[in-house]
N, C-alpha and C positions, 0 to 999 in steps of 0.2 A: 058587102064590101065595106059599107059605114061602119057596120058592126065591128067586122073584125078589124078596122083601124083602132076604133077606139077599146077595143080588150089587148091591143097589141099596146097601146100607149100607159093603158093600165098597168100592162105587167112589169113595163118596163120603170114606171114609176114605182112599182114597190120592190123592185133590184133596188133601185136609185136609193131607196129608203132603207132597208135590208143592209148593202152595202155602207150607208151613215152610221148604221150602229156598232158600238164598241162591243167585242165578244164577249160572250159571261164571265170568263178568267181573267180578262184587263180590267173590268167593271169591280170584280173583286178586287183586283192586285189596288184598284184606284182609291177604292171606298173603304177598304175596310181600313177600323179604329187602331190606332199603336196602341197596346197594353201598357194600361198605366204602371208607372212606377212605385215598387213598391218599399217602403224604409223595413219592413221587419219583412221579407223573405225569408224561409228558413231553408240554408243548404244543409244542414247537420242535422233533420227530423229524426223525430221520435219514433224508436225499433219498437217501442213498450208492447207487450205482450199480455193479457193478462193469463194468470195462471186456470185451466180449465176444473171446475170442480163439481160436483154433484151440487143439488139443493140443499142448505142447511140453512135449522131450527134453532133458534135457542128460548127456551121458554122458562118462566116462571122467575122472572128477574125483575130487577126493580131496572126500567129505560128513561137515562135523559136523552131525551132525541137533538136537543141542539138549538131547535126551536122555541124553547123555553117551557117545556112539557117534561111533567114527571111522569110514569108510568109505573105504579105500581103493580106487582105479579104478570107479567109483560112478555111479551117476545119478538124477536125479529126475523123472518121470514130472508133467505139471499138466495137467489137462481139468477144463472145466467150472470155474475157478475154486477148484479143490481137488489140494492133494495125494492125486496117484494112486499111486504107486509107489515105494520109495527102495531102491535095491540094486544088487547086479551083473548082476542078471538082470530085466529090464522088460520083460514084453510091450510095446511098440509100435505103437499104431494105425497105421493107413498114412498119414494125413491129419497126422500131427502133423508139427510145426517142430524137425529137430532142430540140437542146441548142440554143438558138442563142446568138449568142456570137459578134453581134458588139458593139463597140466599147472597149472590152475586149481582152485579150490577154491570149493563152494558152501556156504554158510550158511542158517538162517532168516532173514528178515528182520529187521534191528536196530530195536531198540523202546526209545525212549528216557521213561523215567518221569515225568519231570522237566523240561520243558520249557515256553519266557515266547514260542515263537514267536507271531508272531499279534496277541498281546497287549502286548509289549512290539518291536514290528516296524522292520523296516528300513525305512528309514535310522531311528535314533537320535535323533527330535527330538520335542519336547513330542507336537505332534499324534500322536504314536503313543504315547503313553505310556499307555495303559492297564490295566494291572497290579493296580494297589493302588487296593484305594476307601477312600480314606486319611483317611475321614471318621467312625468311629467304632472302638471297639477289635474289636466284632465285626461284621462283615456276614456272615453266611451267608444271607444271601440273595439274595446277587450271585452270578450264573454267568459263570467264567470266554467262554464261548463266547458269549456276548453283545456282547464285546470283540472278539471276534479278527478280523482283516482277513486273508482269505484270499488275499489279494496280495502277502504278505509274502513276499520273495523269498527269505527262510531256508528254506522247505518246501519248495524245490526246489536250493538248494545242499546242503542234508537231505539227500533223497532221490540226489544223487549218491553220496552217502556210505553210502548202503546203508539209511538211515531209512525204514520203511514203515509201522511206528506208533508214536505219539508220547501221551504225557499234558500240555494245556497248562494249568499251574495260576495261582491268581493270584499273585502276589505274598507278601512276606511282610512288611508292614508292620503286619498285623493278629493280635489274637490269634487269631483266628478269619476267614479270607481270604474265603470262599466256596465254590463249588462248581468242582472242574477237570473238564476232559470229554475223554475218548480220541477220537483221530483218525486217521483211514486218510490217507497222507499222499500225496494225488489233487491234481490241479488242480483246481480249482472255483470255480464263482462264488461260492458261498455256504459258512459255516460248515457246515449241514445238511447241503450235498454229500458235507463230509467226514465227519463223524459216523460213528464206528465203529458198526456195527447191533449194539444188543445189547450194552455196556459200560455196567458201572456207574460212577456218579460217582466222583470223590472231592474231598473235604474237607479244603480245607490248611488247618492249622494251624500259629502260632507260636511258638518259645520264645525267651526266653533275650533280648538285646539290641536288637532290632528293636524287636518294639510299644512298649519301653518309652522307646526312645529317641523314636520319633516322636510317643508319646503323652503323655512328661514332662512339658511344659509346655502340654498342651491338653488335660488334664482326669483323665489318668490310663487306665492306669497309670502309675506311674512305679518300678516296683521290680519283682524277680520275685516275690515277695508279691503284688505287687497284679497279674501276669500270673496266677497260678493261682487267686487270687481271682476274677477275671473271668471263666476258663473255669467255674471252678462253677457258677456263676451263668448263668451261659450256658445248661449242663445241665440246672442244676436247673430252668431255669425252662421248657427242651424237653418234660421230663422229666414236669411236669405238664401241660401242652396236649398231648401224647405218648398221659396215661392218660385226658384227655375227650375227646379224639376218637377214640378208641377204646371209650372208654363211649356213644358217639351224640351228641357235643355236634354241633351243625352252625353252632356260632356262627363269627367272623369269622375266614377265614383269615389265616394270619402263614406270609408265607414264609420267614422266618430259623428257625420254629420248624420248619416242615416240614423243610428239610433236617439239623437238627441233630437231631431227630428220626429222621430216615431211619439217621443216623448209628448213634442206639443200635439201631435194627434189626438191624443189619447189613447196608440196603439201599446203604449208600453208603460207599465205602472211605475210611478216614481216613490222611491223609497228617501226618506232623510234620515243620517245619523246625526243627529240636535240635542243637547240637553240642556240648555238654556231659554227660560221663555221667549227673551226678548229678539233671540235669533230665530226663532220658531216663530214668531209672527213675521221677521223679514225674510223669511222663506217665503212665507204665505204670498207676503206681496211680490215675491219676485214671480213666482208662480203665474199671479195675474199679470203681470208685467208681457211677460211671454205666453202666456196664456195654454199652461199645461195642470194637473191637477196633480197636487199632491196625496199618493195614498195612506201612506201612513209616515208619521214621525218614529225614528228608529230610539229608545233608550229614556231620552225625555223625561229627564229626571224631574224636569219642574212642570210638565204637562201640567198639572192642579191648577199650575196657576193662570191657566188659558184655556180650561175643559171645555167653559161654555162657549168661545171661538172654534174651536176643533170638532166639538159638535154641529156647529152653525154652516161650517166648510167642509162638514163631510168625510173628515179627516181621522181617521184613527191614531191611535196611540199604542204602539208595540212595546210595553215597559218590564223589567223586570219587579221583580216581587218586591226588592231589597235590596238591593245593590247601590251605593253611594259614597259619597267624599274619598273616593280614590284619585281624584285629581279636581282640579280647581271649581271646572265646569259642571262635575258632579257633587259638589259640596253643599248643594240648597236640596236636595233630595229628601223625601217621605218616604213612608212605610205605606201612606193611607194614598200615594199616586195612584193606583190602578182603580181604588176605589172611587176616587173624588173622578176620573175622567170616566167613567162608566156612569157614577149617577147622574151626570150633566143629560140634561133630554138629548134623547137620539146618539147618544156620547158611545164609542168604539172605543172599547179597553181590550187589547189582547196580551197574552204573557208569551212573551219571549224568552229564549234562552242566551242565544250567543256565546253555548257555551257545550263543549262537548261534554260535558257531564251534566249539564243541568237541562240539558235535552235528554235525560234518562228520565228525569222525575220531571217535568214539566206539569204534571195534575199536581204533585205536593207544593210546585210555584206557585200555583193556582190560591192553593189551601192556605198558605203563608200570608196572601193576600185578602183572603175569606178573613182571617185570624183577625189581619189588621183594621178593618173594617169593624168587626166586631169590637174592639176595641172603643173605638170614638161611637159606636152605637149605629152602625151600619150594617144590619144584618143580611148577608147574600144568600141566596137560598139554594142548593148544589144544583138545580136545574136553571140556574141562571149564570152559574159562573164558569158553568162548561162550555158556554159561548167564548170565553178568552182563549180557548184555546183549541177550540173546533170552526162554530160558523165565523167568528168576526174576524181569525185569520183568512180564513177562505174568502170571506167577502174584499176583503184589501189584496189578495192574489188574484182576483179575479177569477175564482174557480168555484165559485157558492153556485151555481148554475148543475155543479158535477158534482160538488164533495161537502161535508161539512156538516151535515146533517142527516140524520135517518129519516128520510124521506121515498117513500115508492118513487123511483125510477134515477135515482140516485146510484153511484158510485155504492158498491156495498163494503165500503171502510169500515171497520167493526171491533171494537176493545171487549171485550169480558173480560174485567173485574173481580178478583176475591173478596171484595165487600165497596165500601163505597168509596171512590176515586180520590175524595181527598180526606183519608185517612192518613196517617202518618205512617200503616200498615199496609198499605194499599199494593196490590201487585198485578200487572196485564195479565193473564193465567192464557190467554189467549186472544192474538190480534189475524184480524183478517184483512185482506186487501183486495177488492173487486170479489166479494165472494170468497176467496180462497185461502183458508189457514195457513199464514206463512210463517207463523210461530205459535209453540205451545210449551209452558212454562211446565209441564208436568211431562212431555213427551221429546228426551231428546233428539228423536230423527225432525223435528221440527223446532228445532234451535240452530239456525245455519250458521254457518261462519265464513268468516270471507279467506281470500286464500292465504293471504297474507299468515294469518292465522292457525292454517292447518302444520302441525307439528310444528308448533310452538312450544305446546305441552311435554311430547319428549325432548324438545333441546333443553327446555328449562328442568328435569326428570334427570338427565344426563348432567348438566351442573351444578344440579344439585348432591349429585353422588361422585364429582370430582374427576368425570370425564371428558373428553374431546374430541370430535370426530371430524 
């Protein structure tokens, strides 16, 4: 009878204890973490596709790989979309496409940082003008790629030119432009088609004679006081919606503050258009101010005279070849810029375009550059200067991880060359993208065109013989 008193009081103690505890599914509902906030979510992700293609060879070539490696009698190995191989000695699948490639020369794919394709598109008339939201000093809340018309026939005059990826930013009429977005440079219907998988933003910014002139008389700025006054103010005010939602506010979003925000993460790479030294080092410190990092300086005609700062900070310098004194701020401008910021230790020279034509020839930018160098007694040597415009753009897009050099397990981006890239002769004869020939200089079925494009030929045929339809 003892016994079964106390197994009776047992059991009922552990009801008692049984019924204290919280069910598994309230225990969840209670504990589990809110997902944190995030400033770059992407709802517009990338469709990109790569193109599917057999194994190809190309052999008997002279390879800069990007690395700062010449390879003479050479070849490159692509399956599957990736760099497989780069040497003189390549196993060989039996199934692959082979290239021969003597007396030619292969590169990585040219990656241009700096580019309004899309956005500012051909033909050149209002309806394509969209670039600049030329409607307050800051938008960061505009995305470049919201704009872009992927029919612009520049992406494929690009791509003869050896362009396989591209950065298209907005404009620079703002102190603060918006968001630019890296692109695989594919035919496609859609911006998303193109969409590099896996590229960070970046954030153009402006200095210097732009916003001020376009915002003078409609509200200001109107002085470079009142440009670096506005970026503060920008920050600062990031800078606090930055630390409540990080604290758990879940009040109203603001997308200009999410991107400027992602900026002091370090989620979204900051670009500046600057050509003046001494605003290019108040960048710097504004930078630290807010404590976000600057990738690269856009144009920077006077970079030379800061090389060995911009080397120190990590900073690249996106410059043209030649380009200067077209207006005030570019009036102190060299020939020998891209040179003098390159040879600073550690120094990131890359060549830019910003230009729908000078993004056809970006290697003879390159070369122009070479020239000028040689000049004052600086000689570059072609396996080093194809960093301008391969790995040291990649590295400032954040994308050297993927692209930018011929490396096994890389992106297989790929140029063959009719002789050596910066000749003033020089022509892509054939560009690949992930593997796949998506142009060939010698094989019209692999010359695309965008649609915009197609039958052009006969309207212009038809006016030219004094027709109308």
């Amino acid at each position: 009878m003892h016994a079964r008193l106390l197994l009776t009081a047992a059991a009922a103690t552990l009801l008692a204890a049984c019924a204290s505890q919280p069910t598994k599914s309230t225990t969840a509902a209670t504990t589990s973490p809110a997902k944190p906030y995030s400033f770059v979510a992407d709802p517009y992700p990338s469709t990109y596709q790569r193109i599917a293609s057999p194994p190809v060879v190309i052999t008997n070539a002279t390879v800069l790989d990007g690395t700062g490696r010449r390879l003479d009698g050479a070849g490159v190995l692509m399956q599957d979309g990736k760099v497989v191989a780069v040497g003189t000695d390549i196993a060989v699948p039996a199934d692959a496409i082979r290239v021969d490639g003597s007396g030619k020369w292969i590169t990585p794919g040219i990656i241009d940082i700096h580019s309004h394709l899309g956005v500012y598109a051909s033909p050149g008339v209002s309806a394509n003008s969209d670039g600049n939201e030329a409607t307050s000093p800051v938008t960061a809340q505009v995305w470049a790629e919201h704009s872009i018309w992927p029919q612009d026939p520049g992406f494929l005059t690009a791509l003869a030119g050896g362009i396989t990826s591209l950065q298209i930013l907005p404009g620079s009429a703002n102190l603060i432009g918006g968001r630019g977005v890296t692109l695989k440079n594919v035919p496609s219907t859609t911006y998303q088609g193109m969409k590099f998988p896996g590229a960070p933003w970046g954030l153009k910014m402006a200095c210097g004679e732009n916003p001020k002139r376009v915002y003078g008389q409609k509200g200001g700025p109107s002085t470079r006081m009142g440009n670096v006054a506005g970026y503060r103010a920008a920050f600062a005010e990031a800078a606090e919606y930055m630390k409540k939602r990080k604290g758990g506010d879940t009040g109203k979003r603001d997308l200009k503050e999410d991107t400027l925000a992602g900026a002091i993460n370090g989620d979204i790479r900051v670009h500046i258009h600057c050509y003046r030294a001494d605003e290019m080092a108040t960048m710097i410190d504004l930078a630290k101010e807010f404590g976000f990092k600057i990738s690269a300086f856009h144009h920077g005609v006077e970079a030379y005279k800061i090389a060995d700062r911009l080397a120190a900070e990590g900073i690249c310098g996106a410059l043209w070849a030649d380009w200067w004194g077209f207006k005030m701020e570019s009036f102190d401008g060299i020939q020998e810029d891209i040179v003098m910021v390159d040879r600073a230790k550690n120094g990131c020279a890359i060549v830019h375009s910003d230009s729908e034509e000078g993004i056809q020839r970006l290697n003879q930018e390159a070369a122009k550059a070479m020239a000028n160098g040689r000049r004052i007694g600086i000689d570059i040597a072609p396996e080093h200067a194809i960093r301008w415009i391969t790995a040291n753009p990649a590295k400032a897009m954040g994308i050297d991880g993927m692209t930018g050099t011929l490396e096994p397990g890389k992106m297989a981006d790929v140029v063959l060359w009719n002789g050596n890239p910066f000749s003033s002769y020089a022509q892509a004869e054939q560009v690949y993208i992930d593997g796949a020939r998506l142009y060939d200089r010698r094989d019209p079925k692999r010359q695309p065109k965008s649609d915009f494009m197609l039958g052009q030929d006969v309207i212009m045929l038809d006016k030219s013989r004094g027709g109308a339809r």
